[in-house]
C-alpha positions in Angstrom: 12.4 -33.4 -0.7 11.7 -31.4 2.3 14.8 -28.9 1.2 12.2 -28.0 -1.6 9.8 -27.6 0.7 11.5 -25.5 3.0 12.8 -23.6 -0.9 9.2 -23.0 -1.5 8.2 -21.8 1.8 11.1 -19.1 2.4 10.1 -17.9 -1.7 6.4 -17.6 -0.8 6.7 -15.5 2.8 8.9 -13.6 0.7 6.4 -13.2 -2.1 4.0 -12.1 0.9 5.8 -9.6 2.2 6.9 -8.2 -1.3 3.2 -8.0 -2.7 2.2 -6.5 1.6 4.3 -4.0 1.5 3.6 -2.8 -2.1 -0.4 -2.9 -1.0 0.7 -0.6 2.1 2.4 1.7 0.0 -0.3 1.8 -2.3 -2.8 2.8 0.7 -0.3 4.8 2.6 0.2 7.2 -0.6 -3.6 6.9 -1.6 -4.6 8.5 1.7 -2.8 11.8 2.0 -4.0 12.9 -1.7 -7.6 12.3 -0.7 -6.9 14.3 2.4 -5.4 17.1 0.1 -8.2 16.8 -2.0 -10.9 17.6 -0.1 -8.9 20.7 2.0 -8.7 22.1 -1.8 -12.6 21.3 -2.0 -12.9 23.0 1.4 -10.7 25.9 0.2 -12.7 26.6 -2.8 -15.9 26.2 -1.1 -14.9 28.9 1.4 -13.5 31.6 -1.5 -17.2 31.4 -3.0 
């Protein structure tokens, strides 16, 4: 029983660290595209 156990625990950290690194990624890529949108904001405001 405690080989199923041990089974289970390996599957879920690596469930964890699957569905962490996807959420960094998804932050990590989120972040540079708000920064480029508001230097275009910035750059449109100054051409006015």
């Amino acid at each position: 029983m405690s080989e199923y156990v041990q089974f289970a625990v390996v599957m879920a950290l690596m469930i964890a660290i699957l569905i962490g690194s996807y959420g960094f990624m998804l932050k990590s890529s989120g972040s540079p595209n708000q920064a480029q949108k508001e230097r275009q904001a910035q750059r449109e405001d100054e051409a006015d």
